[in-house]
KOLMAR-421043 format. One record per residue (C-alpha): residue in one letter; x, y, z; residue number from 1. Coordinates in steps of 0.02 Angstrom, whole numbers. Layout:
A/X/Y/Z/NUM $
...
***
This chain:
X/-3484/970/1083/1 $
X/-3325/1039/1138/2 $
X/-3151/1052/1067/3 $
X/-3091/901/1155/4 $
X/-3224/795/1090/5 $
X/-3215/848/933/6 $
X/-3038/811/922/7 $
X/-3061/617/978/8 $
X/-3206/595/866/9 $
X/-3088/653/708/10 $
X/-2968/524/790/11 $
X/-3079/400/792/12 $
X/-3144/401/635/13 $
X/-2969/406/571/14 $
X/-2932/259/685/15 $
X/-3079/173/593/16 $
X/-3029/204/437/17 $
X/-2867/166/455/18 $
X/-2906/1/486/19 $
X/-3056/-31/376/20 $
X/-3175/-45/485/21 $
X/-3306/77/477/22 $
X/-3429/-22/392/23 $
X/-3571/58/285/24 $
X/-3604/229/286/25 $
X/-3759/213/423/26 $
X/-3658/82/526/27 $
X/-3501/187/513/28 $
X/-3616/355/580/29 $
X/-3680/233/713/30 $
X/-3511/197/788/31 $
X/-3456/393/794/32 $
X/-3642/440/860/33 $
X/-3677/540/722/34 $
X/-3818/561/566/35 $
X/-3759/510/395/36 $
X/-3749/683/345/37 $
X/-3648/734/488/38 $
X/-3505/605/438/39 $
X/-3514/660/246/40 $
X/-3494/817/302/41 $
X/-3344/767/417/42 $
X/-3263/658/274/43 $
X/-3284/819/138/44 $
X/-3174/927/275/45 $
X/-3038/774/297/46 $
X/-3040/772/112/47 $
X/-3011/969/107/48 $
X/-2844/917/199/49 $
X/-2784/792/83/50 $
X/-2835/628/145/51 $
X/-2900/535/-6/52 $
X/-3068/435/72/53 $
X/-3130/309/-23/54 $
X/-3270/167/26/55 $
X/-3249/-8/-34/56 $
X/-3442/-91/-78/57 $
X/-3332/-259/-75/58 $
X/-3252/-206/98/59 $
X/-3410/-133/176/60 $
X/-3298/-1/240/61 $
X/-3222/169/190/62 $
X/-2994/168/186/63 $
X/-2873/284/138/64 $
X/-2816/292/-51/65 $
X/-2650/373/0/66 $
X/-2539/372/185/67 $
X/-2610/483/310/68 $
X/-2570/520/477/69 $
X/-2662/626/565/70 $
X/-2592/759/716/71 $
X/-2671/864/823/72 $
X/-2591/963/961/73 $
X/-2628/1126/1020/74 $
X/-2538/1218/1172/75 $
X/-2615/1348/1286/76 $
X/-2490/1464/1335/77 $
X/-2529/1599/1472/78 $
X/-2438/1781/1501/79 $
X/-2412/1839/1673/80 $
X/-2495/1999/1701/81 $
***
């Protein structure tokens, strides 16, 4: 997978989330096209940046516990020789 995909897979899932809609665990993995432990793993490093991830049994779905927003930009920037 490369960078770019990577990048609108974490949107997604925050998009998902966001909205509480994932569904359960397996359902939510199923949406993003990955394993279960693939999307723990994914959740554990959102986590490691602050956004508190929570999963509602009554919900079916994982939400956020606090506000986040998530960013991403990046710039390529090349030197004339």
């Amino acid at each position: 997978m490369n960078f770019y995909d990577r990048i609108e897979r974490v949107q997604r899932i925050h998009q998902l989330i966001r909205n509480e809609s994932t569904g359960a665990p397996k359902e939510f993995a199923e949406k993003i096209h990955l394993r279960e432990r693939q999307l723990y793993n994914l959740l554990e490093e959102l986590k490691c940046y602050g956004a508190d991830i929570r999963y509602s049994a009554e919900h079916s779905s994982y939400y956020y516990a606090n506000n986040v927003d998530i960013s991403i930009e990046f710039n390529i920037k090349i030197s004339p020789q």
